[in-house]
Every structure is written in C-alpha cells, then in structure tokens.
C-alpha positions in Angstrom: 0.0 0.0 0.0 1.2 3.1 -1.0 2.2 5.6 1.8 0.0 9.1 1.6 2.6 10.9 4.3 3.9 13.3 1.7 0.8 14.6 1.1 -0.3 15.0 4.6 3.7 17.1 5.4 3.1 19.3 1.9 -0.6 20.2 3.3 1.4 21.1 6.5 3.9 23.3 4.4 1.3 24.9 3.0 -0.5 25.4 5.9 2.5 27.0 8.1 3.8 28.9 4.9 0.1 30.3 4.7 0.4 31.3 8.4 3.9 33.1 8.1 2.7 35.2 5.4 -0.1 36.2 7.4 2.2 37.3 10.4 4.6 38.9 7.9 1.4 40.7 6.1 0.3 41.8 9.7 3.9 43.0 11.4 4.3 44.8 8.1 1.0 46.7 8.4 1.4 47.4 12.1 4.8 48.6 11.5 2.8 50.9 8.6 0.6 51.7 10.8 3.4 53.3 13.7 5.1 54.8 10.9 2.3 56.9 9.4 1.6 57.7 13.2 5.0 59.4 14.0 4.9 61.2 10.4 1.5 62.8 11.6 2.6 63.8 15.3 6.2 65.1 13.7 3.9 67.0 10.5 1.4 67.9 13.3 3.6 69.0 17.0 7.1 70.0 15.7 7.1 73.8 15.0 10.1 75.6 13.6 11.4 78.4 16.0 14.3 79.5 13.9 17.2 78.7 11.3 18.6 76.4 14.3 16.1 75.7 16.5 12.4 73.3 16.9 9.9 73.6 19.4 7.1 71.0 20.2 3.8 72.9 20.0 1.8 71.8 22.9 -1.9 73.7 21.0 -3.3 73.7 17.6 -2.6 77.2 16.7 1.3 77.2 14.9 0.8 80.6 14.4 1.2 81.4 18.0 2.4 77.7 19.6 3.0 77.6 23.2 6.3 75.1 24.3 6.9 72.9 27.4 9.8 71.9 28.8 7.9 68.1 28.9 6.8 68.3 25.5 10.2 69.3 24.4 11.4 66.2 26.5 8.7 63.9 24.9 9.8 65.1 21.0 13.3 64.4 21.7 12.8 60.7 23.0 10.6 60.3 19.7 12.9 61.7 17.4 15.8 59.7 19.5 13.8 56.5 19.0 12.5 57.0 15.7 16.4 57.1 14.8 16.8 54.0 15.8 14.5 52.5 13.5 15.7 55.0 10.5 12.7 57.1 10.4 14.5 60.2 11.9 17.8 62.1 11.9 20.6 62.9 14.1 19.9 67.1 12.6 16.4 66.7 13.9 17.7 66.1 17.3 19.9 68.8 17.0 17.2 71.1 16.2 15.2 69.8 19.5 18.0 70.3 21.4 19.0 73.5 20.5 15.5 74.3 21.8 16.2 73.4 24.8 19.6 74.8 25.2 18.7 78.1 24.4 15.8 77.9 26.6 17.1 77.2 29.9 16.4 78.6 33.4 18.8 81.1 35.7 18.5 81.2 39.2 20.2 83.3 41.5 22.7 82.0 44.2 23.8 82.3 47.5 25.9 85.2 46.7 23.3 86.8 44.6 24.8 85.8 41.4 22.8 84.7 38.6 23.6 81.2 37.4 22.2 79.5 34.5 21.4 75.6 35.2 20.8 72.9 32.8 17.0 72.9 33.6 14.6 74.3 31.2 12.4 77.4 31.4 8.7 74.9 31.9 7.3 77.1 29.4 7.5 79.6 26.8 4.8 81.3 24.8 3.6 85.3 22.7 3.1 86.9 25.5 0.3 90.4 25.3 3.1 92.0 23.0 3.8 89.1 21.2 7.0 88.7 22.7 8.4 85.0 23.1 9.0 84.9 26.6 9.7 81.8 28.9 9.0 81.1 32.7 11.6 81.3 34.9 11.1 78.2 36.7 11.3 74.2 36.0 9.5 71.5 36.0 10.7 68.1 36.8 8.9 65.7 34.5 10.5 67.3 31.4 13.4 67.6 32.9 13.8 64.1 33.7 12.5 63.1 29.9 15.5 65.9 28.4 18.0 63.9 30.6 16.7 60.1 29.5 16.5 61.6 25.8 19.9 62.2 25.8 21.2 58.9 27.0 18.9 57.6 24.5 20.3 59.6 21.4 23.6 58.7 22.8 22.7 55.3 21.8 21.3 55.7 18.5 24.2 58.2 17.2 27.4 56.7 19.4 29.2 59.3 17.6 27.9 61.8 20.2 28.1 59.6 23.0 30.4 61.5 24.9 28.2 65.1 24.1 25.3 63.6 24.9 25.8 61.6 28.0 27.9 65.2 29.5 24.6 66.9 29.1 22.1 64.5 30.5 25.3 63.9 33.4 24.6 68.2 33.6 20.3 68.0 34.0 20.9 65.0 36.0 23.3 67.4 38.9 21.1 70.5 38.4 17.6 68.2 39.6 19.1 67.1 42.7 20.3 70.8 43.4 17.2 72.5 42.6 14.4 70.1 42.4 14.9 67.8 45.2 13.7 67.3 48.9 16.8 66.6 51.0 14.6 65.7 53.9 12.6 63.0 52.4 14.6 62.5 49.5 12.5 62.7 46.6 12.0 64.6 43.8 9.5 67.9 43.7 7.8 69.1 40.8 10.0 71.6 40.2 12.4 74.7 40.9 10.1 76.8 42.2 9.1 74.7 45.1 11.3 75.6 48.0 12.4 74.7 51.6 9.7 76.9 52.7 7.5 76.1 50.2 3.9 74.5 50.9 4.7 72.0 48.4 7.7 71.1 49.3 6.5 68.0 50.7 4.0 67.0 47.1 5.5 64.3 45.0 4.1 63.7 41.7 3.6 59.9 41.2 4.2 60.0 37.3 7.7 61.8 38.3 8.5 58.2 39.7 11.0 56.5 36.8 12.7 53.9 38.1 14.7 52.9 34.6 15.2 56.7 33.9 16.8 57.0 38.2 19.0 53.9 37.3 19.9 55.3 34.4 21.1 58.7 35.6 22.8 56.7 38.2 24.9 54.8 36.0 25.7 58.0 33.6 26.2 60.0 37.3 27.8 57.7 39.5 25.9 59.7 42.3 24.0 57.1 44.9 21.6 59.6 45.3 19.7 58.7 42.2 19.5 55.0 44.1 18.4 56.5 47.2 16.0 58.6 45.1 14.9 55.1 43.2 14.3 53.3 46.5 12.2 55.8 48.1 10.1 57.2 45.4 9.0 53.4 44.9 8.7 53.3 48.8 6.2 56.0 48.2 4.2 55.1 45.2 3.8 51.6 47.2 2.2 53.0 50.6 -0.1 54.6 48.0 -0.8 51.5 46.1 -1.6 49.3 49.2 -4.0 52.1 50.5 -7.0 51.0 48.3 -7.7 47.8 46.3 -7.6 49.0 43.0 -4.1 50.0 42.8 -5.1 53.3 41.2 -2.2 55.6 42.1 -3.4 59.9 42.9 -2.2 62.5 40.0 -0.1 64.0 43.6 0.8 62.7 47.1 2.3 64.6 50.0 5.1 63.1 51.9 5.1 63.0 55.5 6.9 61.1 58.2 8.3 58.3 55.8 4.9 57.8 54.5 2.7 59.2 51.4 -1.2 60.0 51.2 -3.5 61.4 48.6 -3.6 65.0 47.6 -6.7 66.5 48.1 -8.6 68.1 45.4 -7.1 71.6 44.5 -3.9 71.4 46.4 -1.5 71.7 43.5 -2.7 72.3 40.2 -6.6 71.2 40.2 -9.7 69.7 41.6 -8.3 65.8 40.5 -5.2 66.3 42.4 -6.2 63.2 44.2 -7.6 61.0 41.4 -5.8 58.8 39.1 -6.2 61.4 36.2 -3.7 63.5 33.3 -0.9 63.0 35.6 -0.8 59.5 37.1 -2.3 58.1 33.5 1.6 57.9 32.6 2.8 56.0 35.6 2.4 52.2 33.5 4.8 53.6 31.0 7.1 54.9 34.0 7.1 51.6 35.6 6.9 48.9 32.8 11.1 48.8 32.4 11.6 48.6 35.7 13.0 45.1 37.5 12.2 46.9 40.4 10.4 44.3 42.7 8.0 47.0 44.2 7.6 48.7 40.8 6.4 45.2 39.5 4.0 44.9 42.4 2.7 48.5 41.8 2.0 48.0 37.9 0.4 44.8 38.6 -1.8 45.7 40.7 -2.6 48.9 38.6 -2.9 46.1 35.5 -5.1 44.0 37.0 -7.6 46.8 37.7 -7.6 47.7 34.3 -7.6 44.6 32.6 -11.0 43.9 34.8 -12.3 47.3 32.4 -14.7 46.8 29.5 -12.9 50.6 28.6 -10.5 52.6 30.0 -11.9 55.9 31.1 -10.3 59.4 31.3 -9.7 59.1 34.9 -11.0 57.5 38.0 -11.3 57.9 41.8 -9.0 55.7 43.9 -11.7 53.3 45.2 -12.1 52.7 40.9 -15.0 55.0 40.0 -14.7 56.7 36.5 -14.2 60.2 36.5 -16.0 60.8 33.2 -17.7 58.7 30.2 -14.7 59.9 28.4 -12.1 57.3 26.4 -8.5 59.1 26.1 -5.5 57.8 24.4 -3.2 59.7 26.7 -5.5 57.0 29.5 -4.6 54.1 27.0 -1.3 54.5 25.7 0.7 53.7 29.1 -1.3 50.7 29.9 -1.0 49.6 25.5 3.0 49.8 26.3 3.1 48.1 29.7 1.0 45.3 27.5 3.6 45.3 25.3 6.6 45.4 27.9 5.4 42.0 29.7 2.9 39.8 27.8 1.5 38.5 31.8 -0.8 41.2 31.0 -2.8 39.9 28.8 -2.7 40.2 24.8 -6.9 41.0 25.1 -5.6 44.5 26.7 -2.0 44.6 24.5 -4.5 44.3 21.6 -7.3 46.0 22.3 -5.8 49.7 23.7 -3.5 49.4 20.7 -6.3 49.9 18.2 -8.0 52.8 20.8 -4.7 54.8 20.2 -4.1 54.0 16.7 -7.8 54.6 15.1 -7.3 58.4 15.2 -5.2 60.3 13.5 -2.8 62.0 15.3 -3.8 65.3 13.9 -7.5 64.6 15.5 -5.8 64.6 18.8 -4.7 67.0 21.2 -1.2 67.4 21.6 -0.7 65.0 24.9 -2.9 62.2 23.9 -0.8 62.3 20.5 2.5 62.5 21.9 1.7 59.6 24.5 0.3 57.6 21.9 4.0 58.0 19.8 6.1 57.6 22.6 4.0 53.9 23.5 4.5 53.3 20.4 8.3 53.6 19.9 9.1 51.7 23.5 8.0 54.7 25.6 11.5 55.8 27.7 13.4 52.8 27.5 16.6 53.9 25.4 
C-alpha cells in the first residue's frame, strides 16, 4: 500500500507557509501603521522656532504655539527612538536640542549671582506683546525626559556619545540641586518649590522613573539617584496598598516616611487626588523597571484595568470613572506596559492598541498624540 505521508507534510507546508505570510502581512502593516503615526505627530507638534532651532507645540494654533519643557522632552525621545529604527535624523535632534539649550532657566545664588542651570524654562509662549518669553522656573517631568532623551540619542548616534551623555550627566546634577527634597529624599515638581514652600513636601507619582533613576545613576555615579529610586517606589507603594484597586493619585504629600493622597485643588486642580492626566503615565514609567516593588505596583494597577470593559479618562482611587470619556493619553501607558510583559494579557495589549491607533494624530490634542508615539516607539526605555 502506498504511503500518503507526503501529502499529509506538503498540506502542512502549506499550511505554516500560509500562516507566516499572514504574520509577515500583519507586522508589516502594524509597523505601517506606527510609521504613518510618527509622520502625523512630527507633521502635526514640531514647529520651527528658527534657522537652528524646533519647538514641540503643545496647542493647535502654529501661528502662536506655546512650548513645554515636557513636550520638548517627549519630542526628543521620539525623534531619539524614531532614529533607531531609521525614520529620523541625528539634525532633527539637533534642532530639538538647540531648543532646549537656548531655553534654559537662571537662578540666582547664595551670593546673589545669577547662574544659569541645565533645567529648562517649563514654558515659553507670545506673550500680550507678542514677545516670546519663557517662565523662569522648571518642571521636573520634562526635565527628567530631556535627561533620559539624551542617553537615548547617545545610543542611537554613538558618535555623540560623549556630548550627549555630558549633558544629561549636567540636568541629571542640576535636579538634585534645585528640584529635590533633602529631607525625604524625593524629587519635587520643580524649581520653584522651595524649603519653605507648601509644596515642598508633594511628590508627583508620574515623576517616579525607576529605569530613567537607574539610568542617571549609571551615567552619574551619584547614589543619590538609588536612594532617590528606592524611596520614590517606597512611596508610590504606601499609596498602592491604600486602596484595592491600585489606582495611584495625580499627587501625594510626603510625611513622616509615608505618602497620602492629595486632596482636590492642592497643587494644580480639583483631580489632584484622582488617578487622572498626571498619574495616566505611571504604566509607561514603571513597565522597564525590574524593580520588585515597581512590578507589584503595575500589577496591581494592571489587574484593575484589565477587569475594564474601557478605560476611562480618569478614576477615583476606590475605581469609579471620573467621566464617560475614552482618552489615548488614558490608554497608551497601559498599551505599552502590555507590550513590555505579555502576563498582562494580549486581550488589553491588543485592544488599547487599536484605541490609540484609530485616530489620526492630527485629530488629537497634543498629549494624547504625543503619549500615543512615545508607546509606540518603547515609551523611555533607550
């Protein structure tokens, strides 16, 4: 009797070849898909300021943009990333970091003397005159992102290693010096917040980085960025085992080794104590991190939201949606902490990633866009 196992093993071929085109056909349109994205938010959010310079416009009017020192932060790691894949070049960095360069903030010092620092001005707009004027104070989150952006584009162009990794080694010295508590040794939002301050003691929980700390470590050799790593965790845990849903406030205020909710209106609006525009970024902060306690936090904060028919625009702590609202800037973080470790389910991985990809980036506002890109080009991770 003749054998018929040849073919039963070509029907096999067949089938698996059929199969690997199918993958092939849908990495290549996802990949399409990420690339047309980044082409929209680079058509759409970078602005040219001069001969030299770009800005990231953080509002639809280009006539009269306004610039952060985060969004400058976020369009660097972009362009940084996007280089690695060949979709951006080493001149558009330039351009970004020019920005930034020329943008920084003075303080005065002990002596009275005016210094300028490698922090940048948090942000600049036309002011009544039309004059392009910048504030005169910092802001951590972008000026952690302008420091991780660096070490990243020192990676993707090695030829400026050495430039690149001096500057971030510069922001990295000027935050602890300006925008850290030497009490309770964390980070505070910013240069303007003082000893004597009334927010001295806030922490913002999306200002908690572990890869970025351990980076700046490495690049600094200072062990305050581990000290600053361990607590900051320390924190964002006492806030994570306050509630069962793991949902993490926009703000906390340190006290006595311990942190608590911000209540409403205590730093910049009535969901200071919500998981809301702030604390919707702390998934991407935390999915790099082989942090024990930063896997426990992100878990937990998974779990909640992989329990979620949709993921709303914000939420109380106890896991009540703020609003009917579905934002990408919501989705993005918890698409790329999907993406990091698989344990979270492809159902989410899958599902947030066609949320922030069925607009186009032009739809969106500026930080919905911008998280979206950043998610999708591996978020800080350099």
């Amino acid at each position: 009797m003749k054998s018929n196992k040849y073919p039963v093993i070509l029907s096999l071929l067949i089938i698996l070849a059929y199969i690997g085109v199918l993958i092939a056909l849908r990495i290549n349109h996802e990949t399409d898909v990420k690339y047309k994205a980044y082409q929209d938010w680079q058509h759409q959010f970078i602005v040219k300021y001069n001969s030299k310079q770009d800005l990231i416009n953080t509002i639809k009017n280009k006539k009269k943009p306004v610039a952060l020192s985060e969004g400058q932060g976020y369009g660097m790691q972009i362009i940084a990333k996007a280089g690695q894949k060949g979709w951006a070049k080493q001149s558009q960095f330039e351009r970004l970091l020019a920005y930034y360069l020329e943008n920084r903030i003075t303080v005065k010092t002990d002596n009275n003397k005016a210094e300028k620092t490698y922090l940048m001005s948090w942000q600049q707009q036309y002011n009544k005159s039309q004059k392009w004027v910048g504030s005169d104070q910092s802001a951590t989150d972008g000026d952690l992102y302008i420091a991780q952006s660096l070490l990243t584009a020192a990676k993707t162009w090695p030829q400026s290693a050495s430039k690149y990794r001096n500057l971030a080694k510069k922001i990295a010295d000027d935050i602890l010096k300006y925008e850290y508590n030497q009490k309770d040794k964390f980070l505070t939002t910013g240069s303007w917040v003082t000893k004597s301050s009334d927010y001295y003691q806030i922490m913002r929980t999306s200002d908690v980085m572990p890869s970025v700390f351990d980076n700046l470590h490495e690049v600094t050799k200072d062990s305050t960025w581990q000290t600053v790593n361990t607590n900051m965790l320390q924190y964002l845990s006492d806030l994570s085992a306050r509630n069962q849903s793991g949902l993490l406030p926009d703000f906390a205020v340190v006290s006595h080794s311990k942190a608590k909710p911000a209540k409403a209106n205590s730093v910049a609006g009535a969901n200071d104590g919500d998981y809301s525009a702030n604390a919707c970024r702390v998934p991407m902060m935390l999915a790099d991190s082989s942090d024990k306690q930063a896997k426990k936090v992100l878990t937990k904060l998974m779990n909640f939201f992989k329990k979620q028919s949709t993921i709303s625009a914000g939420y109380t702590l106890k896991g009540k949606s703020l609003n009917s609202q579905t934002m990408a800037s919501f989705n993005a973080p918890i698409y790329y902490a999907a993406s990091v470790n698989h344990d979270y389910g492809y159902d989410i991985l899958f599902k947030n990633q066609k949320i922030i990809l069925s607009d186009s980036m032009a739809d969106l506002h500026y930080y919905d866009a911008t998280l979206t890109v950043l998610s999708i080009l591996g978020g800080l991770n350099d």
